[in-house]
C-alpha positions in Angstrom: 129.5 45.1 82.9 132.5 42.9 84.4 134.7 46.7 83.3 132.7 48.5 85.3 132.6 46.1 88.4 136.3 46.3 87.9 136.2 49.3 88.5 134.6 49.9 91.2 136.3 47.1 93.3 139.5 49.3 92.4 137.7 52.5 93.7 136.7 50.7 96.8 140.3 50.0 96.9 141.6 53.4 96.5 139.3 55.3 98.7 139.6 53.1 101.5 142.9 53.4 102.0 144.8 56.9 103.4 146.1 58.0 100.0 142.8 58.0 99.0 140.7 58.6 102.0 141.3 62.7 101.3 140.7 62.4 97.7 136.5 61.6 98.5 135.3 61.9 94.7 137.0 59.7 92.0 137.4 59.9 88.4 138.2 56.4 86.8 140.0 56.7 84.1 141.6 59.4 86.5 141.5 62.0 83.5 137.9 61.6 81.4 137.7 61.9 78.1 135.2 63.0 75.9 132.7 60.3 74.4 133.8 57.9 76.6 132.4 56.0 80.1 133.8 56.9 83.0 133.2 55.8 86.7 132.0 58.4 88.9 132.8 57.4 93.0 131.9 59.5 96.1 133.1 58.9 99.6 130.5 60.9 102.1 132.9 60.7 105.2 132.7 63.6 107.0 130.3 65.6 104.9 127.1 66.6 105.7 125.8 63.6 103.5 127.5 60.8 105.2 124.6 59.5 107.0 122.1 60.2 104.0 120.2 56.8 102.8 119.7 58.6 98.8 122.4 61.0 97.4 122.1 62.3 93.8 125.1 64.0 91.5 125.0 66.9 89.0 127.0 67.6 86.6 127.7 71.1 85.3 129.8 70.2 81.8 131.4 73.0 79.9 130.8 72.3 76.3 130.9 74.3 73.4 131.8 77.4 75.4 128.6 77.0 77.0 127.7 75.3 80.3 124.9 72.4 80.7 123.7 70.0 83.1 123.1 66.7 83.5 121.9 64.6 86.8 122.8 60.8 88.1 121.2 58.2 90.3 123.9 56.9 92.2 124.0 53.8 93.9 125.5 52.6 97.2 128.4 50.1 97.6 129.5 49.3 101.1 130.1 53.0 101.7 131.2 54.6 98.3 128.2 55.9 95.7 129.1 55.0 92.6 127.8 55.7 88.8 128.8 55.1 85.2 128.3 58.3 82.9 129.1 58.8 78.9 131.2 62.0 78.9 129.5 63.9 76.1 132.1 64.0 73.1 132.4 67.7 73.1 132.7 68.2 77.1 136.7 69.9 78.1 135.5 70.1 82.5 133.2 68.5 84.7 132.2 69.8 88.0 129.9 67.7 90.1 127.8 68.2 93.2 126.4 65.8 95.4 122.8 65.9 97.5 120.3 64.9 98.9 116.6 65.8 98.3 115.8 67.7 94.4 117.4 69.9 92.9 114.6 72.5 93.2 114.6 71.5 97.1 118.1 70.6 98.3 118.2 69.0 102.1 122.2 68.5 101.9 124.6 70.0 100.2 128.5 68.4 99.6 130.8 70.5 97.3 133.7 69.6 99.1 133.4 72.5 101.6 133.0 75.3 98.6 136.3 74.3 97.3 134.3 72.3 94.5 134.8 68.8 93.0 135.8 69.1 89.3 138.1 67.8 86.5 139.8 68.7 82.7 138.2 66.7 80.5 140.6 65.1 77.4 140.1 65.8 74.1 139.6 62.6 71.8 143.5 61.8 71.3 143.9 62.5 74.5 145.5 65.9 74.9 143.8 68.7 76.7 141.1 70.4 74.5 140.6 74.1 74.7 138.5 75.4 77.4 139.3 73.2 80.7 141.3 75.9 82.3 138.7 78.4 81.5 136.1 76.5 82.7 137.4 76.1 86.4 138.6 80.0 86.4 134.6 80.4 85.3 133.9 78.0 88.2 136.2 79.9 91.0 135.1 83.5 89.9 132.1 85.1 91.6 131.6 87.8 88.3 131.0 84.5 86.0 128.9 82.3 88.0 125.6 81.6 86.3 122.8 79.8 87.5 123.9 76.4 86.5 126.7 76.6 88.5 124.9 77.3 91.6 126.1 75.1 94.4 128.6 73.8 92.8 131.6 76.0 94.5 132.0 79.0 96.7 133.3 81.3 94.5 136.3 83.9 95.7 138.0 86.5 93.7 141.8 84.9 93.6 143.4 87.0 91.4 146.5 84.8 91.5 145.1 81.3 90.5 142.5 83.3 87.8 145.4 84.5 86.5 147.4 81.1 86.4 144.5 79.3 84.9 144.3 82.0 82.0 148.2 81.5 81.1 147.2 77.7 80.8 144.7 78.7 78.7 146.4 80.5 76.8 149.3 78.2 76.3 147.2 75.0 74.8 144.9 77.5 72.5 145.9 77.5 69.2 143.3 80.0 68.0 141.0 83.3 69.8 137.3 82.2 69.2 134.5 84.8 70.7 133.4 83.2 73.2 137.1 82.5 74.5 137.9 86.7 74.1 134.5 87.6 76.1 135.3 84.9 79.3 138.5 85.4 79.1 138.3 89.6 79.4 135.3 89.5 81.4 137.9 87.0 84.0 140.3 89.7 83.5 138.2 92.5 84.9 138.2 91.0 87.9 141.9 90.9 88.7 142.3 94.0 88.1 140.7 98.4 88.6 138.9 99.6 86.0 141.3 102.2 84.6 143.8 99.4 84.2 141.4 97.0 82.4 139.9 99.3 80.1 143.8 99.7 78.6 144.4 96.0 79.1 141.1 95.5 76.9 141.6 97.7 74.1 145.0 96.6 73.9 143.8 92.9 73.5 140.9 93.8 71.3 143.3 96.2 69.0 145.6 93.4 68.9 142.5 90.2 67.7 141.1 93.2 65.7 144.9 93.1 63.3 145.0 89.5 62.7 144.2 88.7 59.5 142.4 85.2 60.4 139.6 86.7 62.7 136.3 85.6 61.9 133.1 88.0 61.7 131.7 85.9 65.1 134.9 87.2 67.0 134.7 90.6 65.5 131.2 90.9 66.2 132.5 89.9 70.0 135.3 92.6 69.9 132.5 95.2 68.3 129.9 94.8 71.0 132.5 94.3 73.9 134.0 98.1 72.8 129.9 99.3 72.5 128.3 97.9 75.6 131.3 96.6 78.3 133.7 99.1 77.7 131.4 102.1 76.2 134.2 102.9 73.8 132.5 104.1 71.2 135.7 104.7 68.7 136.5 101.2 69.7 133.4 100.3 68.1 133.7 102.3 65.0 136.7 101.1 64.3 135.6 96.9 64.9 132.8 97.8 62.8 134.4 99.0 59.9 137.2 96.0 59.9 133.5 94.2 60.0 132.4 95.9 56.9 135.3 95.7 55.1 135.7 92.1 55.6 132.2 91.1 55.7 130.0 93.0 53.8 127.0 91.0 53.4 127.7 89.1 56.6 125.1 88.7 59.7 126.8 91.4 61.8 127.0 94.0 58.6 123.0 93.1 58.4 122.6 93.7 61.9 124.3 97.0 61.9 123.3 98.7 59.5 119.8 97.5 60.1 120.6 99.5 63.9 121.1 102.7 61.7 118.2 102.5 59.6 116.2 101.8 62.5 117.6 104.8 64.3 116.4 107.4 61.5 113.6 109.2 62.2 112.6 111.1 59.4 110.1 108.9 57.9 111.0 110.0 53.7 114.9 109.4 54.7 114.0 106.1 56.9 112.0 104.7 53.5 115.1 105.5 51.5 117.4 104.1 54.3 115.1 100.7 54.5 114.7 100.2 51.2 118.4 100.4 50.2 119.0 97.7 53.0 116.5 95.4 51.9 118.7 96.0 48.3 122.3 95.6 50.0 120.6 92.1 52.3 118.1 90.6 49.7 115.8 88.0 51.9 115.5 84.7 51.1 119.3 84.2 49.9 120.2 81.3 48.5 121.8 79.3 51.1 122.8 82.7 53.2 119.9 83.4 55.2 120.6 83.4 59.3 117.1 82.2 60.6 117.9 83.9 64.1 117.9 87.2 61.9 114.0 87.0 60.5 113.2 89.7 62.7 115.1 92.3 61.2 113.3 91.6 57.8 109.6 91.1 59.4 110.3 94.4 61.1 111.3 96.3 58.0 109.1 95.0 56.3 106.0 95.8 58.4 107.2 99.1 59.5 108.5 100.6 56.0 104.8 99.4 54.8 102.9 101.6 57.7 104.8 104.3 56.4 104.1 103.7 52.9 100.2 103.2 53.8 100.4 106.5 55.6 102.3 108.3 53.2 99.8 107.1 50.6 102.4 105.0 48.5 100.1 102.8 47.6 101.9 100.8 45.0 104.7 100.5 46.5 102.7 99.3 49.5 101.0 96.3 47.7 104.4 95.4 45.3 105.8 93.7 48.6 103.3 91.4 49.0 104.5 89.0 46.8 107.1 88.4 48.4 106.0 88.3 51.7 105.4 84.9 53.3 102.1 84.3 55.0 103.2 86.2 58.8 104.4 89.1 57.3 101.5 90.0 55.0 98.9 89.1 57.5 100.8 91.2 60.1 101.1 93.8 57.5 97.4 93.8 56.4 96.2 93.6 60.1 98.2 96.7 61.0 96.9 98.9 58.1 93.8 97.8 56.1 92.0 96.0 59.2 93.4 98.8 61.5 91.8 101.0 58.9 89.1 99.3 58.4 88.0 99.1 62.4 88.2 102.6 62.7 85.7 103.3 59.7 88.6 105.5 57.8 87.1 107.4 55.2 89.0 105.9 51.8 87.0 102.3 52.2 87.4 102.2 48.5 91.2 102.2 48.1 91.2 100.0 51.4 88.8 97.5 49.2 91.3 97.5 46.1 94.3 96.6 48.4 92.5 94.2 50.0 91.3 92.8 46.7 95.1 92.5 45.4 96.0 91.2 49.0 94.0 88.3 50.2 94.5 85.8 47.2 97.7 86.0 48.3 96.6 85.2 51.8 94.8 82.2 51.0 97.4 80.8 48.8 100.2 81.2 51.5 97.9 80.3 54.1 100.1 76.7 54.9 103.2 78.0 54.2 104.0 77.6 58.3 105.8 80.9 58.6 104.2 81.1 61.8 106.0 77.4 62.9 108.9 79.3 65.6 106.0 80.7 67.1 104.3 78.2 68.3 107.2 75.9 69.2 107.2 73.8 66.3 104.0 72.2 67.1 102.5 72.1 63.6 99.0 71.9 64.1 99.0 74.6 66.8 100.6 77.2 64.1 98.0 75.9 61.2 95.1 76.8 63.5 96.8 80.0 64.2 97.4 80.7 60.2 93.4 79.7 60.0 92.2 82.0 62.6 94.4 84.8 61.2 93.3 84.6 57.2 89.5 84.5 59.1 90.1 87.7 60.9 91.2 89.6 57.0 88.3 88.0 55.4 86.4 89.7 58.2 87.9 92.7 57.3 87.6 92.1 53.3 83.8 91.5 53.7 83.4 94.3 55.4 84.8 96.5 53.0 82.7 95.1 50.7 79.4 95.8 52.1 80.5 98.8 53.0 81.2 99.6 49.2 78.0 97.5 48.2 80.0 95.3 46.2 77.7 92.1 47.5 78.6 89.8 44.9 82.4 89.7 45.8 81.7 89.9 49.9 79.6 86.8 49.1 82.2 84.9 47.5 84.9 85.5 49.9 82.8 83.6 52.8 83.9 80.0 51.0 87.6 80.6 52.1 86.5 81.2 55.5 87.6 77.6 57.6 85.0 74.9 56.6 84.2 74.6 60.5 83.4 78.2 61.3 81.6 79.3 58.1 78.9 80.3 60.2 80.7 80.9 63.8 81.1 84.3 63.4 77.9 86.4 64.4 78.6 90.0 62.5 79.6 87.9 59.6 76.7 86.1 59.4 74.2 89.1 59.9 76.2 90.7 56.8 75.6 88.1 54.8 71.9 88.1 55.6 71.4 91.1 54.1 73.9 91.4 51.1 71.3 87.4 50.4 68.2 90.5 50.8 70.4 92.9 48.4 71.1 90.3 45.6 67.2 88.8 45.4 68.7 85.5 47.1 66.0 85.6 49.9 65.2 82.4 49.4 68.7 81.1 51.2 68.1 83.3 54.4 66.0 80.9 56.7 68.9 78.3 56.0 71.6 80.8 56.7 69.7 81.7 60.1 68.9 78.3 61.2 73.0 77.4 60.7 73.8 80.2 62.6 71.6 79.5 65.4 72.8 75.9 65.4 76.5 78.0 65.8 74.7 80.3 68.7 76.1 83.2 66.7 73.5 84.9 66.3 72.6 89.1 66.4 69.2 90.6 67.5 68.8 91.7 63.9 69.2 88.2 63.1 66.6 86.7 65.9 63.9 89.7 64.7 64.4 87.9 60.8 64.0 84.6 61.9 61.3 85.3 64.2 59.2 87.2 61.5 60.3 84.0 58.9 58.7 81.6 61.3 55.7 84.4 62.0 54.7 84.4 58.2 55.1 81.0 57.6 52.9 79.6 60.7 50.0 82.1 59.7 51.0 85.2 62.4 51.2 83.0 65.3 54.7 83.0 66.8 53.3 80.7 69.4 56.1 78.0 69.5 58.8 79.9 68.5 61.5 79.7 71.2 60.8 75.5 71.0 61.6 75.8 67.5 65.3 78.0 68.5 66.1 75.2 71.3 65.2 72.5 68.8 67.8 74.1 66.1 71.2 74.0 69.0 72.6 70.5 69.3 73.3 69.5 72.2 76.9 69.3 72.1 77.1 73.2 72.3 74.4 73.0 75.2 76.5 70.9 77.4 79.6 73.2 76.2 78.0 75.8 77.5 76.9 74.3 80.5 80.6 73.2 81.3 81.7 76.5 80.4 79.3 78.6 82.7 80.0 75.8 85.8 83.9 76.8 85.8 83.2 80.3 86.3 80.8 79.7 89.4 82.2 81.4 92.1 81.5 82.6 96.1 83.1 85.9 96.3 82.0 88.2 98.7 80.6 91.8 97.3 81.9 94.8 99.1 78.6 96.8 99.3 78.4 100.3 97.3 76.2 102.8 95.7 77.0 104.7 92.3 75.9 107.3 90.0 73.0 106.6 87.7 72.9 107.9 84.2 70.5 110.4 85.5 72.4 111.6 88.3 70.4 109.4 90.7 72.2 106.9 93.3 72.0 103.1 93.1 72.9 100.8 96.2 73.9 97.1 95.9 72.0 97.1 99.4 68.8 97.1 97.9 69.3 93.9 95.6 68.7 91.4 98.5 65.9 89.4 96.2 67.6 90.0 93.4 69.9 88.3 90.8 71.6 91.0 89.5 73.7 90.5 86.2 77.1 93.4 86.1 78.7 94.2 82.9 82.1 96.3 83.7 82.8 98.1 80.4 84.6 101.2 79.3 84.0 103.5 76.1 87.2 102.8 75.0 87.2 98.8 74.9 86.2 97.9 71.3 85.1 94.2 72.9 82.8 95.7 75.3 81.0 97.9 72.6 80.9 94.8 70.6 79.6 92.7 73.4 76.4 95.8 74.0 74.1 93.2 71.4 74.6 90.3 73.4 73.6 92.4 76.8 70.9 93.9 75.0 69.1 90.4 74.0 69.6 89.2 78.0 68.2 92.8 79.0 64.8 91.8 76.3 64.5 88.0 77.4 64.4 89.4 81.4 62.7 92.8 81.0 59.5 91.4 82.4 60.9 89.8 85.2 60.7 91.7 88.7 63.8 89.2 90.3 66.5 89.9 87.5 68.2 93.1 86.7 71.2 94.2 84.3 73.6 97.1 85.2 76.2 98.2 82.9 79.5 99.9 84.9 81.2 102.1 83.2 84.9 102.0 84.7 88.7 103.1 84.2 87.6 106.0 82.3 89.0 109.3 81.5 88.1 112.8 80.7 84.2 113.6 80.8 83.1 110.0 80.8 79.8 110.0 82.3 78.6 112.3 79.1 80.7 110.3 76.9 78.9 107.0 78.2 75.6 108.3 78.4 75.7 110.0 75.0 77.2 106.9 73.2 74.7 104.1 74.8 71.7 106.6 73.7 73.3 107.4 70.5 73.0 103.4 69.2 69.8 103.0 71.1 70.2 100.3 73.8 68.2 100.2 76.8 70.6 100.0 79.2 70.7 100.7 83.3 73.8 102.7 83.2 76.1 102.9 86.5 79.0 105.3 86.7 82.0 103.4 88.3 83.2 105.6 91.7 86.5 106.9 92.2 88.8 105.2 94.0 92.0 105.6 96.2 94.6 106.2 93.9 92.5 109.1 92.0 91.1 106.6 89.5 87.6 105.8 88.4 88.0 101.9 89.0 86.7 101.9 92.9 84.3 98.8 92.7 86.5 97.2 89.9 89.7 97.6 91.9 87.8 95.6 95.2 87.3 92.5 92.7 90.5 92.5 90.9 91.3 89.6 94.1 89.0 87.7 92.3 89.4 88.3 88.9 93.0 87.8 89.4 93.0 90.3 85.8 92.5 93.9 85.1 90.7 93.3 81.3 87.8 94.1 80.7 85.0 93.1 79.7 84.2 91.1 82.7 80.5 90.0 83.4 79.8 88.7 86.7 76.3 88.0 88.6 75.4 88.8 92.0 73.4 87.3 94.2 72.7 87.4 98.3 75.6 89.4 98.5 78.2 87.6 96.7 79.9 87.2 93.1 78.4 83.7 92.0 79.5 84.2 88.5 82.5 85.9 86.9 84.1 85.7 83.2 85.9 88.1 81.2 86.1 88.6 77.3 83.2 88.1 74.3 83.4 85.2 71.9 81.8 87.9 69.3 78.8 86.2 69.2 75.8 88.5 71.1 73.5 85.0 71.1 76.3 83.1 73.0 76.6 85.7 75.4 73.1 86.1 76.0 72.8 82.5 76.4 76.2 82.3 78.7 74.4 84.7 81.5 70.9 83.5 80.9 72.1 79.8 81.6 74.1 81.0 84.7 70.9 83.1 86.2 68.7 79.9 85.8 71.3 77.5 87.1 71.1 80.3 90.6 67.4 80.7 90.4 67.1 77.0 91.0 69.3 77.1 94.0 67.7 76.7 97.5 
């Protein structure tokens, strides 16, 4: 502490006398050094934050090629701001700013007029380290400025001084590293036309390209400088075969030839190309692996298995698995068996067998946190993702096995679902209602319902069960039966439900409109002044919407008696002949629906009442529910859980909660 006092008395010192008074910012030691304090000093005299009661410095370091920040408090002292800083031990030039305000909001700005206030820094034994020189030509050039060193300087193109500070360079660097060769050339090309530098370049490049030392990071430099800066592409060819020869099995050999397999087209001669890559780069070497290069494997990987699952190679398709870790065989199985599956492909029986081979693999990879860069590294976040996922192929799995009638092995897979949502998932749990019917197990279906309902995933087939359970067993009289559902939810998903309905009240005003009815006849919002009027905007080609028609169906039943509520369902951002297409497909399932035909808007598309509440939605997805009432949106969400009960209960809370409004 009595060092740094020292210190600063000596700065005082220094900058108050005329040797010093021109000198404003001071470095004490005069020349830094890396991993050591130094005494940062700033005289404001005749800058535009002399009279400023709160100044704050930031550093842009160079380290490691790379540039960084770092910010300091400083603190008065008659009328010098001084602070003591650790130089970081890698650091070779420091350029500081000073201001007042934040940095995302600067009120004054001193950077010694644009010149810039900066310094080398030394190397531990006190020589100048690599990099200083090319730092401050970085600093001074206005091609390399990044947004770090914003502020910092006024950059000018001073060929001269670049120039100087590159033969500096030069002179102290004992060896060419990549990132030198790309500053340094990219420096270059702005002292001089671009005739000129492409011949200085390749002369440069042909020259690091000979020397015996290079190493595949600077040849990988030299390869994509000829490809992409200099469009050279013999350049290239020729870094890249010095690469291959070299490095064979290296990250930039992967990379490449991973680029040509990738470019083949021909899907027979891109499985040949992809699988004699995965046989020249193995995965998972021993100590070889580059972690920033799992994408080239996840992408083989799921695309040569699309094309063997559309080729029909079956075995070859489910031989990979085993080496898959948990991401890539759920991403592979989601793009092919549950894509598949989804769209009711004919073969459910080979589907069934893969799935059979896959999914205990699945489960016992299920923690394997391949999924951990994805989500940051926050563990639990990636877990709950690897849950949800295996949930989502045990749908599928289950569904391929009622489809095939194979009951006993669709019930069995249910257990690996997540012990928290073994009944959450509506469609699931109407399945297993009936594959309990199929196998005589009758006896567990009121159970299954009743946890179901407490889940509020629940399907009409599943209400019209319970309801003729509870029938039969009080003697035909269904009397109390909607007591008996309210008594069955906890209250903990009631007041969920209730917190989730209040954060999508709204007051949005409706723009008033009339549309096509499914029977050619017009509908006006005009006439729903007494009205609550429930909107569902849907489109034949949104799988969640058609998933979500149950759920609309139930709140269409529990309100068809009631003059003061009504349901419309809008068909919008449709193509081809969709007023057919959405009449036929409503009637072809059987739901009693009040079909609207979204109008045509502006820009040609069918989307006009849509488009004049996208300010509101602040979205364009669909489905999106909202509820009208006296003229304006009160209500708005968009998506389905997957559970038609929730949803039903979702709007039918919200039209209450408005029904008892004054």
């Amino acid at each position: 502490m009595k060092h740094i006092f020292n210190l600063c008395m000596l700065l005082l010192c220094l900058l108050s006398g005329k040797a010093g008074y021109a000198q404003r910012v001071a470095w004490l030691p005069k020349q830094p050094i890396a991993g050591e304090k130094v005494v940062l000093s700033f005289n404001p005299k005749g800058g535009d934050l002399e009279f400023s009661d709160q100044i704050t410095a930031e550093l842009a370091l160079y380290e490691n090629f790379k540039w960084k920040s770092d910010q300091l408090t400083l603190k008065k002292v008659e009328d010098v701001w001084t602070a003591g800083y650790t130089i970081p031990e890698n650091v070779v030039f420091a350029a500081v700013k000073f201001f007042q305000g934040t940095r995302e909001k600067i009120e004054a700005l001193d950077n010694n007029n644009g010149k810039g206030f900066f310094t080398t820094v030394l190397a531990k034994n006190k020589k100048l380290a690599p990099g200083g020189y090319l730092a401050e030509a970085l600093l001074t050039s206005p091609g390399q400025h990044t947004y770090t060193l914003k502020g910092f300087s006024t950059p000018s193109n001073n060929v001269g001084k670049i120039d100087s500070l590159l033969k500096k360079e030069t002179s102290i660097r004992g060896s060419v590293t990549s990132a030198y060769l790309v500053d340094y050339l990219n420096l270059k090309k702005n002292t001089m036309d671009a005739t000129a530098f492409s011949t200085f370049a390749d002369q440069v490049l042909q020259k690091q390209l000979s020397v015996k030392t290079t190493d595949e990071n600077t040849l990988t430099a030299i390869q994509r400088y000829y490809a992409i800066d200099l469009k050279n592409a013999a350049g290239a060819d020729k870094a890249e075969k010095v690469i291959m020869q070299k490095f064979p099995t290296g990250n930039t050999a992967r990379f490449l030839t991973y680029q040509r397999v990738n470019s083949t087209t021909n899907p027979a001669q891109y499985r040949l190309a992809a699988e004699q890559f995965l046989k020249a780069f193995p995965d998972l070497q021993a100590g070889d692996k580059n972690r920033n290069q799992d994408f080239l494997y996840y992408t083989t990987y799921r695309t040569l298995e699309a094309s063997y699952f559309e080729s029909q190679q079956y075995d070859k398709f489910s031989a990979m698995f085993k080496d898959f870790d948990f991401k890539t065989a759920n991403e592979v199985y989601r793009w092919n068996i549950t894509k598949a599956e989804m769209s009711n492909a004919l073969d459910k029986k080979t589907y069934f067998m893969l799935s059979q081979q896959i999914i205990p693999m699945l489960i016992a990879k299920r923690t394997d946190g391949s999924y951990y860069a994805d989500f940051g590294g926050d563990k639990q976040k990636e877990q709950a993702n690897a849950d949800q996922q295996l949930d989502d192929r045990l749908t599928s799995h289950i569904k391929l096995a009622y489809a095939l009638k194979n009951y006993e092995e669709g019930l069995n897979s249910y257990k690996f679902l997540q012990v928290e949502k073994q009944y959450a998932y509506a469609d699931l749990n109407e399945l297993r209602m009936d594959m309990y019917k199929q196998t005589g197990k009758v006896n567990l279906v009121q159970a299954l319902l009743e946890k179901s309902v407490k889940s509020n995933a629940v399907t009409p087939a599943m209400f019209d069960e319970l309801k003729q359970i509870y029938t039969t067993q009080h003697k035909g009289n269904a009397g109390g039966y909607e007591e008996y559902l309210s008594k069955l939810v906890p209250d903990d998903i009631k007041a969920e439900m209730q917190t989730h309905v209040m954060a999508n009240m709204v007051h949005y005003p409706l723009t008033p409109f009339t549309l096509e009815n499914a029977n050619g006849n017009s509908v006006s919002s005009s006439e729903w002044k007494d009205k609550i009027v429930v909107i569902d905007f849907w489109a034949t080609w949104c799988r969640p919407c058609i998933e979500a028609f149950p759920g609309m169906q139930l709140l269409i039943d529990q309100y068809a008696k009631d003059p003061k509520i009504a349901v419309y369902m809008i068909g919008t951002m449709q193509f081809g002949d969709y007023k057919t297409k959405s009449v036929n497909y409503v009637k072809s399932k059987g739901f009693r629906f009040n079909l609207l035909h979204d109008g045509i808007g502006a820009n040609g598309e069918q989307n006009e009442v849509f488009r004049s509440l996208v300010p509101l939605f602040k979205s364009s997805g669909i489905p999106r529910k909202i509820i009208v009432k006296n003229g304006e949106v009160r209500y708005s969400s968009e998506g389905y859980s997957g559970s038609p009960s929730q949803l039903k209960d979702e709007l039918s809370m919200a039209i209450e909660i408005l029904r008892k409004e004054k």
